[in-house]
ROMAR-467106 format. One record per residue (C-alpha): residue number from 1; residue in one letter; z, x, y. Coordinates in pm, 1 decimal, always signed. Layout:
BEGIN
<NUM 'A' <Z X Y>>;
...
//
This chain:
BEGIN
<1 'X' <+9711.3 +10530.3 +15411.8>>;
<2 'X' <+9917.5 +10258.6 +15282.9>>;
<3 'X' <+9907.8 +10240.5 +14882.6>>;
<4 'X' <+9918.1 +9870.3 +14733.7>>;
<5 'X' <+10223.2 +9736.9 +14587.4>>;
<6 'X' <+10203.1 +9712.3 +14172.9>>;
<7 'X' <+10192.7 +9357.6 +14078.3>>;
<8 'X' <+10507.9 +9191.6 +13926.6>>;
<9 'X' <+10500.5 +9142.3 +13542.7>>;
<10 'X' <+10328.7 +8828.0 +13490.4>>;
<11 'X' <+10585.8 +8525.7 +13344.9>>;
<12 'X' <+10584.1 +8463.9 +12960.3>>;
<13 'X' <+10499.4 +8103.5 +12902.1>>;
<14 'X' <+10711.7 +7915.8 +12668.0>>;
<15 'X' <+10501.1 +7962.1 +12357.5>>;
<16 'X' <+10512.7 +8318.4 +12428.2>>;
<17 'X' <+10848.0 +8293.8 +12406.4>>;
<18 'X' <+10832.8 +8105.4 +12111.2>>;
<19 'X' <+10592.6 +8348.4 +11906.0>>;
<20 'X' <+10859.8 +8619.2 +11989.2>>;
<21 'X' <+11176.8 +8399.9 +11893.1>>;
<22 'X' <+10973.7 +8316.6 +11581.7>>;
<23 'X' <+10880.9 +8642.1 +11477.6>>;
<24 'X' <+11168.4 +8891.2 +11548.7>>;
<25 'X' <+11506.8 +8948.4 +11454.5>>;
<26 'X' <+11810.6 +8803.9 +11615.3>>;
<27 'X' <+11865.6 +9110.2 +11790.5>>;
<28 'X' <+11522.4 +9177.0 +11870.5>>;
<29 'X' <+11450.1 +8855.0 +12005.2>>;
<30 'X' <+11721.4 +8861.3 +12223.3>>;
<31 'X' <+11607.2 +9190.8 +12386.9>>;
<32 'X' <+11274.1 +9052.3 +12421.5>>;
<33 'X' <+11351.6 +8769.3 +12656.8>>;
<34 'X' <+11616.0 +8972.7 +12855.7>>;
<35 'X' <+11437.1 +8966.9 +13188.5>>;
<36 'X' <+11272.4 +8581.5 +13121.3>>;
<37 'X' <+11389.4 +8335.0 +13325.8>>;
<38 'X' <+11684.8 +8109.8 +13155.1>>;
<39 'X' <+11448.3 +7777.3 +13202.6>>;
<40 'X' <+11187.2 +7938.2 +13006.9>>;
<41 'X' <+11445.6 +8055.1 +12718.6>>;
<42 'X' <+11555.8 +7724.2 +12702.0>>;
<43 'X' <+11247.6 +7576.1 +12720.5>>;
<44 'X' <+11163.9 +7823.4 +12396.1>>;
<45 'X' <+11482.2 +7773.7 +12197.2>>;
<46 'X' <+11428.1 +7406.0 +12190.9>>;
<47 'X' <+11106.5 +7441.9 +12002.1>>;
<48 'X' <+11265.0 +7710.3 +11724.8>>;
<49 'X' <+11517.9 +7651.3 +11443.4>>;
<50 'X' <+11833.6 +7512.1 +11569.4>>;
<51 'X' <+11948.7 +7877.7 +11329.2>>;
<52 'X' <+11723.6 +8086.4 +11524.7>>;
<53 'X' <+11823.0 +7949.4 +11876.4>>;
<54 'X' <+12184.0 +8000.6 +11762.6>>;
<55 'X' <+12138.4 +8362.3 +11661.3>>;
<56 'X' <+11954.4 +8509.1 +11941.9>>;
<57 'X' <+12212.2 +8330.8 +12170.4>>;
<58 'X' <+12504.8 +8479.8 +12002.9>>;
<59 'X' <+12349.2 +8833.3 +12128.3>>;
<60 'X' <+12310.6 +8778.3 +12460.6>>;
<61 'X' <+12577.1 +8847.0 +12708.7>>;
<62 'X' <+12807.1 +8557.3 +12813.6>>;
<63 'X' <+12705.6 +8499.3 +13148.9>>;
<64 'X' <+12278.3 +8519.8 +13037.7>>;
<65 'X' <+12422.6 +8263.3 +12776.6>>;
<66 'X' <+12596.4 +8065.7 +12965.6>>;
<67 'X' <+12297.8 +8075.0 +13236.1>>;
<68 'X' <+12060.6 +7924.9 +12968.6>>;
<69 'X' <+12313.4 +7684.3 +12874.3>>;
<70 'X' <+12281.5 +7543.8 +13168.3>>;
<71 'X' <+11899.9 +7490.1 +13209.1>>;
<72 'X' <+11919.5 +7365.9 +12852.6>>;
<73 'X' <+11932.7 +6985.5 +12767.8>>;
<74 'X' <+12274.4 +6897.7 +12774.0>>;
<75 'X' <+12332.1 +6757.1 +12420.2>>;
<76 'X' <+12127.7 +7040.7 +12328.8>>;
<77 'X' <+12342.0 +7300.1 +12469.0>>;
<78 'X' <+12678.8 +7135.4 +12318.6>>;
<79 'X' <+12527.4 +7133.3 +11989.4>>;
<80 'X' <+12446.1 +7478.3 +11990.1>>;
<81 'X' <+12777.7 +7578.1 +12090.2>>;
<82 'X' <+12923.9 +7344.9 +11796.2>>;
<83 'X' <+12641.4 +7491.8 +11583.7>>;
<84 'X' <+12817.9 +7849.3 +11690.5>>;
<85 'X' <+13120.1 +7787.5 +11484.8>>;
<86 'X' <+13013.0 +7777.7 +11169.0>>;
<87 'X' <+12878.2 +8066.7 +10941.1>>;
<88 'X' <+12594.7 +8166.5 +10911.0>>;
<89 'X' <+12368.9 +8067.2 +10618.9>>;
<90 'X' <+12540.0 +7696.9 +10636.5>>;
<91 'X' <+12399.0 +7366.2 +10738.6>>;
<92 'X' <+12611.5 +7371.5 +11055.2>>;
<93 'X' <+12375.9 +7627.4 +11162.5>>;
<94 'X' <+12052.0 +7387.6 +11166.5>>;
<95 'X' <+12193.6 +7078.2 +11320.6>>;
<96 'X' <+11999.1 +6909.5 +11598.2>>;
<97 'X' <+12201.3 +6666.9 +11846.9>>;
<98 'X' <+12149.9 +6313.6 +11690.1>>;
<99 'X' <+12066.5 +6171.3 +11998.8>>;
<100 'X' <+12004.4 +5826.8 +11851.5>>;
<101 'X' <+12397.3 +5721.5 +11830.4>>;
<102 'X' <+12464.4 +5348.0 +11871.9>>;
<103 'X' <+12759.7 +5119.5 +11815.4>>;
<104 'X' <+12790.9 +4885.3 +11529.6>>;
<105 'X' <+12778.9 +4574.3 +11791.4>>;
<106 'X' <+12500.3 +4691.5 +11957.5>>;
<107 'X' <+12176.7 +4394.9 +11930.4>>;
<108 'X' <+11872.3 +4511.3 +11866.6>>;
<109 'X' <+11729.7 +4427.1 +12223.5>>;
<110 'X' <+11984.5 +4661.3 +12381.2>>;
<111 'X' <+11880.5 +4951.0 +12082.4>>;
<112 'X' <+11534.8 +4931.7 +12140.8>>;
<113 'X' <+11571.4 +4958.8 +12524.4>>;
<114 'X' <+11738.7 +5275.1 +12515.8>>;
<115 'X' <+11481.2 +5459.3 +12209.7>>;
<116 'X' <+11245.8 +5403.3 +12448.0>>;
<117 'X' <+11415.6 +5613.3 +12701.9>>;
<118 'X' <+11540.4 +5840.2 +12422.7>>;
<119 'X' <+11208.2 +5884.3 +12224.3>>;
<120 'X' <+11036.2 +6037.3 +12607.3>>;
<121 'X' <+11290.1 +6363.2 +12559.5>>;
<122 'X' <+11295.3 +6399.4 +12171.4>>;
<123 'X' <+11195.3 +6308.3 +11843.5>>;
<124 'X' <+11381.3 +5991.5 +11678.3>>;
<125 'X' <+11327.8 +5936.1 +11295.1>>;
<126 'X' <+11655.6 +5688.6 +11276.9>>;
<127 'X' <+11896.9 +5538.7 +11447.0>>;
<128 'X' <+12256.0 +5611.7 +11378.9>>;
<129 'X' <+12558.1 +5371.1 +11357.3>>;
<130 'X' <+12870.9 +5513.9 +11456.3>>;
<131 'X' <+13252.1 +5355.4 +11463.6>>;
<132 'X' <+13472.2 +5412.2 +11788.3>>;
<133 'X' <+13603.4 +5719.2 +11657.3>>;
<134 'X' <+13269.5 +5858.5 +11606.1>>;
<135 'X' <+13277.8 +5816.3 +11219.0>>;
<136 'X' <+12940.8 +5769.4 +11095.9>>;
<137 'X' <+12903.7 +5379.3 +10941.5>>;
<138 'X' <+12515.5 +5357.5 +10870.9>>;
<139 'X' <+12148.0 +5414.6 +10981.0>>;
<140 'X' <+11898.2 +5182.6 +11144.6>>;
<141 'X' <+11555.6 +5294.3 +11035.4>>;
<142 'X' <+11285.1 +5172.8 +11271.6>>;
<143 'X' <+11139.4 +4898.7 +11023.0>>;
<144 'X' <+11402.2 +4720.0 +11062.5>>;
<145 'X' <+11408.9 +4686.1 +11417.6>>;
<146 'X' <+11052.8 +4604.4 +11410.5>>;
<147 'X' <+11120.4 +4268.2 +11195.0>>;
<148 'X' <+11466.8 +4193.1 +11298.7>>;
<149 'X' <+11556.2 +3954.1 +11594.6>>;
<150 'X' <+11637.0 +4116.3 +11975.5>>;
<151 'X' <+11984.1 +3934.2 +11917.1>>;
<152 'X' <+12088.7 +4045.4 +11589.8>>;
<153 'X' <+12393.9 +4314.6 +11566.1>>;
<154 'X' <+12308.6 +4670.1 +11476.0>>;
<155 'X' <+12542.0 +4588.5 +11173.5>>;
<156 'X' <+12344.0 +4306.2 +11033.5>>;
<157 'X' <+12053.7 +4516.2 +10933.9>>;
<158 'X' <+12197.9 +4886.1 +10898.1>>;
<159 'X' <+12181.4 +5107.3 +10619.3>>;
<160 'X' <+12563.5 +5172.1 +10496.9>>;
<161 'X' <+12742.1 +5468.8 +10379.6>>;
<162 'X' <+12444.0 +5636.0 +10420.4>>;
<163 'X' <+12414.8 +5977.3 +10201.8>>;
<164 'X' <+12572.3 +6274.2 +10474.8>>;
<165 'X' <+12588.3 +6619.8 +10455.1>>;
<166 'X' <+12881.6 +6885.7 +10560.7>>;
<167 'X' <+12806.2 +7144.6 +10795.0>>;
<168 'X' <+13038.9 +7382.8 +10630.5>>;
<169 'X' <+12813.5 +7381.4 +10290.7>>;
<170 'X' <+12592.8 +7703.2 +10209.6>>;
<171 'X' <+12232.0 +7634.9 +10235.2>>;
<172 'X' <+12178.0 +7663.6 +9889.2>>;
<173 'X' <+12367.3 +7430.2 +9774.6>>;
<174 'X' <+12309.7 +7165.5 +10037.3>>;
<175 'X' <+11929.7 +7225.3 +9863.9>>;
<176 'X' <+12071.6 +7105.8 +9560.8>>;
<177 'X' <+12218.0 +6777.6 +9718.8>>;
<178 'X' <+11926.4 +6707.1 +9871.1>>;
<179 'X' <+11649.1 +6769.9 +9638.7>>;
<180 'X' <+11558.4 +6450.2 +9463.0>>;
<181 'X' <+11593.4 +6269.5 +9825.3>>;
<182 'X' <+11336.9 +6383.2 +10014.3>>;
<183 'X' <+11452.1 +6248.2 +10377.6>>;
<184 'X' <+11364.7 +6351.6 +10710.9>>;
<185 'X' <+11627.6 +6392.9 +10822.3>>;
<186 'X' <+12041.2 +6432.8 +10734.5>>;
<187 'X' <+12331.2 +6314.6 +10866.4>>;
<188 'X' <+12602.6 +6588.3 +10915.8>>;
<189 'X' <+12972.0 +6491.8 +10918.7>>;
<190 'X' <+13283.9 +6655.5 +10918.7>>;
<191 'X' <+13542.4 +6634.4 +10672.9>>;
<192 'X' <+13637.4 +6296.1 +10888.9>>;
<193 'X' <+13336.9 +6142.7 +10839.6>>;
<194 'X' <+13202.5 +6226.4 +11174.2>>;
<195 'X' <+12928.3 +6251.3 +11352.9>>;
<196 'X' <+12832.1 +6556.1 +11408.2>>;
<197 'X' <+12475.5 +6672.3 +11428.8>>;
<198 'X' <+12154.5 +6579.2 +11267.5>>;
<199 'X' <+11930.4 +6813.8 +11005.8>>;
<200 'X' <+11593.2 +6800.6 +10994.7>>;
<201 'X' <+11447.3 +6840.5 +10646.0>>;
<202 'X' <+11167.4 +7065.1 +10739.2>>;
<203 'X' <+11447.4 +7268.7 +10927.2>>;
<204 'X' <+11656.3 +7271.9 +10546.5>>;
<205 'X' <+11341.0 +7401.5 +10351.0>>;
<206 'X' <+11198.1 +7629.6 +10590.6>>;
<207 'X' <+11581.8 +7804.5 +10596.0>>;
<208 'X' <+11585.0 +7780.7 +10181.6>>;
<209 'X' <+11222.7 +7935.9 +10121.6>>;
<210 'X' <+11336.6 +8222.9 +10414.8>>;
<211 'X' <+11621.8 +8316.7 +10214.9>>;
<212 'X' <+11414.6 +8336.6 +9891.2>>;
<213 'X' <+11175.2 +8508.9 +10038.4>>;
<214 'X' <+11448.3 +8774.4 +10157.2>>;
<215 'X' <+11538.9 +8812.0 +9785.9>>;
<216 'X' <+11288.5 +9058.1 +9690.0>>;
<217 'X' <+11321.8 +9206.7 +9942.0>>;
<218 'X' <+11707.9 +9275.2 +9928.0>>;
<219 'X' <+11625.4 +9379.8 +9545.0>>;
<220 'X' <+11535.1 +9667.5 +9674.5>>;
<221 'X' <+11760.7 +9726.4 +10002.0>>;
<222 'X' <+11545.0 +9546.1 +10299.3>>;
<223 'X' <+11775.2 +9320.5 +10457.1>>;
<224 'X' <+11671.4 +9013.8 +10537.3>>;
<225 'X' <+11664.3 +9024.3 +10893.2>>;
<226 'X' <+11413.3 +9273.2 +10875.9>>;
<227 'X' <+11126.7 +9196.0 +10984.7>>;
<228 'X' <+10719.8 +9339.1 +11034.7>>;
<229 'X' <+10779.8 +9400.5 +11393.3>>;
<230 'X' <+11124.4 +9566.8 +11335.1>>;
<231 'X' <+11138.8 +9880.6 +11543.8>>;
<232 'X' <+11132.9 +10182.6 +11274.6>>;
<233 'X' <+11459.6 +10302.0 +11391.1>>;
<234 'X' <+11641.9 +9989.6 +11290.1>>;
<235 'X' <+11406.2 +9974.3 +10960.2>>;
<236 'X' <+11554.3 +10329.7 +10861.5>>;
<237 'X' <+11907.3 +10237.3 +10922.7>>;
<238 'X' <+11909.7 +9939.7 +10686.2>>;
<239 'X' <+11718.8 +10103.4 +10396.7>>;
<240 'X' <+11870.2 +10414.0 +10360.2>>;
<241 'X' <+12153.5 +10385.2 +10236.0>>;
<242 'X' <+11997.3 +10200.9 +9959.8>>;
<243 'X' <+11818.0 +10491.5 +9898.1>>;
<244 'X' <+12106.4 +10714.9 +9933.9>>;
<245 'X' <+12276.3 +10504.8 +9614.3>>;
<246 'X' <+11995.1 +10475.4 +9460.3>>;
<247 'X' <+11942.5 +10858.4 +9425.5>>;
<248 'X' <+12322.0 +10906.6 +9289.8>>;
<249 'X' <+12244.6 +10712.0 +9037.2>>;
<250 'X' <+11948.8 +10883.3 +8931.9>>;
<251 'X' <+12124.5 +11179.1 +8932.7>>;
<252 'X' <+12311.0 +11028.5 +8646.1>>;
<253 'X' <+11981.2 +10934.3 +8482.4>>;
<254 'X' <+11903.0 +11334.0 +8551.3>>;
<255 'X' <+12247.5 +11445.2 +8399.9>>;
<256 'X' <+12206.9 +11273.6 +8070.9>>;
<257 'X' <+11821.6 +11450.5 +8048.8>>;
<258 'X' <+11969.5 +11777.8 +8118.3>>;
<259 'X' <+12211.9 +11670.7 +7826.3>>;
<260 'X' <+11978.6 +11699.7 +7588.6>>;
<261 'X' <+11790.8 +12021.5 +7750.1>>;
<262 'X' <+11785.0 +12210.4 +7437.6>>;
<263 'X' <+11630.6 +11925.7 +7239.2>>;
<264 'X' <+11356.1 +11911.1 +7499.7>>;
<265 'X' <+11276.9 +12294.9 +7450.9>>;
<266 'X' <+11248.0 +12256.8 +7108.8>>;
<267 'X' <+11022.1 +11937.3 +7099.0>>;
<268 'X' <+10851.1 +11934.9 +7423.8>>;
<269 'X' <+10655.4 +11651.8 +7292.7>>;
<270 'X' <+10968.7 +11434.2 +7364.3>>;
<271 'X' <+10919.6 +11471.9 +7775.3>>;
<272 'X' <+10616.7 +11284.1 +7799.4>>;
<273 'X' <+10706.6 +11009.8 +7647.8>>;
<274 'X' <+11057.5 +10971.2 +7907.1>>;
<275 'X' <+10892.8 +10771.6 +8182.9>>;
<276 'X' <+10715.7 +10523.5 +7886.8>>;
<277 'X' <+11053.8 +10458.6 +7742.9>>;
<278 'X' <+11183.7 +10454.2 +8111.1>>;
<279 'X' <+10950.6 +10202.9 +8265.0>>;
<280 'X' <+10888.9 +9954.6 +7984.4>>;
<281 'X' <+11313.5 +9882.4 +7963.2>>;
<282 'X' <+11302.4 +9891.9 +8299.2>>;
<283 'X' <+11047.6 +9625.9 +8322.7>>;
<284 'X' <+11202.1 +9410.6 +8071.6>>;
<285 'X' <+11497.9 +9449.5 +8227.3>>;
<286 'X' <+11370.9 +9322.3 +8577.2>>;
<287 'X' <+11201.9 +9022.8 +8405.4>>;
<288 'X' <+11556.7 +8908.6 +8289.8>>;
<289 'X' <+11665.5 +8982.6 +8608.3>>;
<290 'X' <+11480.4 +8787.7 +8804.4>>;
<291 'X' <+11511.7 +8491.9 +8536.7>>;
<292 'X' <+11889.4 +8536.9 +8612.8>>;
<293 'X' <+11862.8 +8535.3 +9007.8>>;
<294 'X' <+11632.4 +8185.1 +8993.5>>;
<295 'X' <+11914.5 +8029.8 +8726.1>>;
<296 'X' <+12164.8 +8164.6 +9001.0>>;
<297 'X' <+11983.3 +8025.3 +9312.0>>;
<298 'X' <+11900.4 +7688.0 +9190.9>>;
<299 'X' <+12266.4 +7644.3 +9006.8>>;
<300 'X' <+12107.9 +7634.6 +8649.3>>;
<301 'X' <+12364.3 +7903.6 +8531.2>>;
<302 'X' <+12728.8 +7750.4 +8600.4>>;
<303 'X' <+12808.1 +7691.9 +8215.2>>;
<304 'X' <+12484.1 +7921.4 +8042.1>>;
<305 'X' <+12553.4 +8254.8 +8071.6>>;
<306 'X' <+12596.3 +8324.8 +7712.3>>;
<307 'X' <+12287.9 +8100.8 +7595.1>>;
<308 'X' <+12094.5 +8314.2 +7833.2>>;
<309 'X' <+12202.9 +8666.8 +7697.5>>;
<310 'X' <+12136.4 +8565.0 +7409.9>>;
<311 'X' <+11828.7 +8448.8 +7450.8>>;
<312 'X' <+11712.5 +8817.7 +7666.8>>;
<313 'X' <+11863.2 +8977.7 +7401.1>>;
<314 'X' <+11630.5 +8849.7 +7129.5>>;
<315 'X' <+11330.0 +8851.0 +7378.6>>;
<316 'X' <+11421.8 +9223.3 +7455.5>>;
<317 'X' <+11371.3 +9274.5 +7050.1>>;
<318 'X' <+11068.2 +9121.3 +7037.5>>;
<319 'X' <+10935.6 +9280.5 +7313.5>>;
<320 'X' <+11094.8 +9609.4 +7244.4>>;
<321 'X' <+10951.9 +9606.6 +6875.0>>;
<322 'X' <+10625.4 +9518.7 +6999.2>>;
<323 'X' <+10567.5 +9759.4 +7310.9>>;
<324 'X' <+10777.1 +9998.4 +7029.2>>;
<325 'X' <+10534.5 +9999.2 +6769.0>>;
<326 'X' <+10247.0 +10077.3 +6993.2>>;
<327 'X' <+10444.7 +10326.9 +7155.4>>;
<328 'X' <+10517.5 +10486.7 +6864.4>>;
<329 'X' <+10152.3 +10489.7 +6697.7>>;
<330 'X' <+10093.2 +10655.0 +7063.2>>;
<331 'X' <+10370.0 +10931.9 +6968.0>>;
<332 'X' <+10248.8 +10953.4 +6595.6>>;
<333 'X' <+9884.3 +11035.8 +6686.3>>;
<334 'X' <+9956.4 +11271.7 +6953.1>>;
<335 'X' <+10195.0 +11496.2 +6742.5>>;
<336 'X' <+9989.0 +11493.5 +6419.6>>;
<337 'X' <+9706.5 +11568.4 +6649.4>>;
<338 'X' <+9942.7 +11894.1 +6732.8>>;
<339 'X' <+10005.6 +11909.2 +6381.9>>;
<340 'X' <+10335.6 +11865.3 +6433.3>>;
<341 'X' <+10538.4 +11794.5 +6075.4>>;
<342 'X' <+10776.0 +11555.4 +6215.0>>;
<343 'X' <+10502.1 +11305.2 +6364.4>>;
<344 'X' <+10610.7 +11023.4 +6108.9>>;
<345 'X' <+10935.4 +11075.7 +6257.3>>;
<346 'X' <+10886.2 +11154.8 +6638.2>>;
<347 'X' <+10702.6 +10793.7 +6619.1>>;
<348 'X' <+10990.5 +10616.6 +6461.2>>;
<349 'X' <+11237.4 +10709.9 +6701.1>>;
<350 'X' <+11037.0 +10626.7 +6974.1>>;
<351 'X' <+10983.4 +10281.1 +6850.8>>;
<352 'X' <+11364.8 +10257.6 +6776.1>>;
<353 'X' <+11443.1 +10357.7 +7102.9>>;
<354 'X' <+11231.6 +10096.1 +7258.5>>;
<355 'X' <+11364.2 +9868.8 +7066.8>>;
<356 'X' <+11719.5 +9926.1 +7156.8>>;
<357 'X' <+11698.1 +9996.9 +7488.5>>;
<358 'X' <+11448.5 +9641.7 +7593.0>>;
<359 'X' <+11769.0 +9479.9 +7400.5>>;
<360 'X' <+12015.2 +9639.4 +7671.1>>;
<361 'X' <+11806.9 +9578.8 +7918.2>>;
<362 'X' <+11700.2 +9244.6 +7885.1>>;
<363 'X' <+12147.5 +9183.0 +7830.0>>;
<364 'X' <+12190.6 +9412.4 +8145.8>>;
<365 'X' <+11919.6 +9200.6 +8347.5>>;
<366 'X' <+12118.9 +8860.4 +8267.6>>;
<367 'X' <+12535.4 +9001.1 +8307.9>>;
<368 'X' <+12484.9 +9236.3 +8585.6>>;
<369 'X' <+12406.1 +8978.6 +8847.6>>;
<370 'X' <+12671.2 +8754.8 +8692.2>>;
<371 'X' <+12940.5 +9014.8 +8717.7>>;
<372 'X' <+12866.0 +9147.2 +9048.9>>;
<373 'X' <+12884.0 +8755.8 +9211.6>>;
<374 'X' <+13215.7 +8711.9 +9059.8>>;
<375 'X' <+13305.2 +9035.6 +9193.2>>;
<376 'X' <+13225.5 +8900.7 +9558.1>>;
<377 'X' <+12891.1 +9131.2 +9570.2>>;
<378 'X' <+12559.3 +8988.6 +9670.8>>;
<379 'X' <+12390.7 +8979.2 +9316.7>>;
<380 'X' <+12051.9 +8974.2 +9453.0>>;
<381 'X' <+12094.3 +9289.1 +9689.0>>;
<382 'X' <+12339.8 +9501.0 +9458.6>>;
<383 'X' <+12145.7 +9404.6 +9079.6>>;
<384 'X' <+11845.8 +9628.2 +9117.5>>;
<385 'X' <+12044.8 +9944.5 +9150.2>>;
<386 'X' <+12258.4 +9893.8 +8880.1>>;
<387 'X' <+12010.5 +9784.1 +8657.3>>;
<388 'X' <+11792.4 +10122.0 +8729.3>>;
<389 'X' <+12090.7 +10310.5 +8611.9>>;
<390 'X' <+12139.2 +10130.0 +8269.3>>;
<391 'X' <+11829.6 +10126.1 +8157.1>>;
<392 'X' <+11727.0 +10465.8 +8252.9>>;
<393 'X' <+12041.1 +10566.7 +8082.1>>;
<394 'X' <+12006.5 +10350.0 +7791.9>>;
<395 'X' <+11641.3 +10454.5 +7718.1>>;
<396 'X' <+11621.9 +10825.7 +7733.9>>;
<397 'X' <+11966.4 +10877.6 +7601.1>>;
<398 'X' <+11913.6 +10656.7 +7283.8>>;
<399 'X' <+11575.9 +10837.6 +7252.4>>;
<400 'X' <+11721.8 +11198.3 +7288.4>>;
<401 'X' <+11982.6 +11146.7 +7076.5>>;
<402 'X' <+11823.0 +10989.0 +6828.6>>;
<403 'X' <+11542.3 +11319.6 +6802.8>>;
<404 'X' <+11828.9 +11511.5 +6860.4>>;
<405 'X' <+12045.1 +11398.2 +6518.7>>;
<406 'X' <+11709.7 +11318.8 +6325.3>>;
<407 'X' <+11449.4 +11574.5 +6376.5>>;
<408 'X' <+11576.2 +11906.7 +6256.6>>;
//
């Protein structure tokens, strides 16, 4: 008896697509569409982040790339292999073709015929003025094409030396530029003053807020590409050797306990009163920290770095004598509740080592980032772990030393 034939996978439609592109990793995504049909992954990467269409292509094979080159819009598919060149993170990466390129002699009549060819196949926010060499001269923003005359030259009523940006800058700082502007969209030119892709300003924020969303994330050894539908395989190579570091460095944490073994014998007291010690500096030392990473991102640190220790210092202080005091009426009650002689004491040193070890951690919280981006490290990914260390460190060894030479 003949069986019946199993049904082909049904097609992904283009929003499918879209919701995958959107939602995975570079890698991921690129897996994902492997057996689409190159129309249909065209069709997608035209409705994602010029970044994201740029990263999934760059892990295909050539020929599957090549193949949805082809079914791509032309200009599209140019700009995404100029896109290609720069690094990643830049503004190169989220250029759109500015398909709206005109000639400074162009009238207004022959302008306005061809947006309303132009505006069927994409979106147009402005018009853009160009020289023969492709060197960007001005804008022509819609307004003015409405009230101007069909024989008027595109020169007559563009805007000139419009603001541009360069594909080669960072993301972050192109944020800065742009800011207190507030366009729709951005010119990109090379260093020539050319022409060389559009940026959409939803396309610059969206990138921006990704990347600070990534930074808690890389505080604590996620990398940014990860994402919730991540396979755990790939999850487990990216975070462990975080972890890894992370546990050498408590094992220096561990050493200087061990240190003071004999003083813990004697005052046993003194262990329950580590991970207090441990976790408010360590707190205070995140809260500078993170302080220190904003400064950092939005470029309000360049010529404050000792205003700001300073200023973590004396909050660490304050804090620290605060959090100490309480702390140490904590330590006083319990050992004169074991009627132990030394409770005056024993609550004294605790709230000295508070003190002293929020100071070094609010200082560690500001310099470590500092240090490590002058060093070439990412600050944001590398701080955490170094920070753990010091004031871990800091806070049990002041406090075991401190019982150690004072409390016979």
């Amino acid at each position: 008896m003949p069986t019946e034939a199993a049904a082909p996978p049904a097609t992904p439609t283009v929003s499918a697509l879209v919701e995958r592109l959107s939602t995975q990793d570079a890698g991921q995504a690129a897996a994902s569409i492997e057996a689409s049909p190159p129309e249909l992954v065209a069709q997608a990467l035209e409705h994602v982040s010029p970044a994201v269409a740029v990263g999934v292509l760059e892990q295909l094979a050539p020929a599957r790339r090549d193949a949805i080159h082809a079914a791509a819009d032309a200009d599209r598919a140019e700009q995404w292999s100029r896109n290609a060149r720069y690094p990643k993170d830049t503004v190169g990466r989220l250029m759109d073709p500015p398909y709206a390129v005109f000639r400074p002699d162009d009238t207004v009549s022959e302008a306005t015929e061809r947006l309303r060819d132009l505006v069927k196949r994409a979106f147009i926010t402005y018009g853009w003025v160009v020289d023969e060499d492709g060197r960007l001269r001005g804008l022509v923003v819609f307004r003015e094409l409405l009230f101007a005359s069909g024989e008027q030259r595109l020169s007559e009523i563009m805007l000139r030396d419009p603001f541009a940006l360069r594909p080669e800058t960072p993301i972050a700082d192109a944020m800065k530029e742009v800011v207190h502007r507030h366009f729709p969209v951005y010119p990109a030119c090379d260093a020539d003053g050319r022409l060389v892709g559009v940026v959409r300003g939803q396309s610059l924020f969206q990138a921006q807020a990704f990347e600070l969303s990534a930074q808690a994330g890389n505080m604590v050894g996620v990398g940014k590409e990860e994402r919730v539908a991540t396979p755990w395989p790939r999850s487990f190579q990216s975070r462990h050797p975080w972890l890894l570091l992370n546990l050498l460095t408590c094992f220096v944490a561990a050493w200087v306990v061990g240190h003071f073994q004999g003083t813990i014998d004697r005052l046993v007291i003194l262990a329950a009163f580590l991970p207090v010690l441990a976790g408010q500096s360590g707190n205070t030392g995140c809260q500078a920290l993170a302080v220190c990473l904003r400064a950092m991102t939005l470029g309000e640190l360049n010529a404050g770095i000792v205003r700001v220790v300073l200023k973590e210092a004396l909050l660490g202080l304050l804090n620290g004598a605060v959090v100490g005091f309480l702390a140490g009426a904590g330590m006083f009650y319990i050992a004169n509740k074991e009627h132990n002689p030394h409770a005056l004491l024993l609550g004294g040193v605790v709230m000295t080592a508070m003190s002293a070890s929020c100071v070094v951690s609010g200082v560690s919280g500001a310099t470590i980032p500092v240090v490590l981006r002058r060093l070439g490290f990412d600050p944001a990914t590398a701080s955490s772990i170094f920070l753990t260390t010091a004031t871990d460190v800091v806070s049990m060894g002041v406090f075991l030393g401190l019982a150690t030479v004072l409390i016979p």
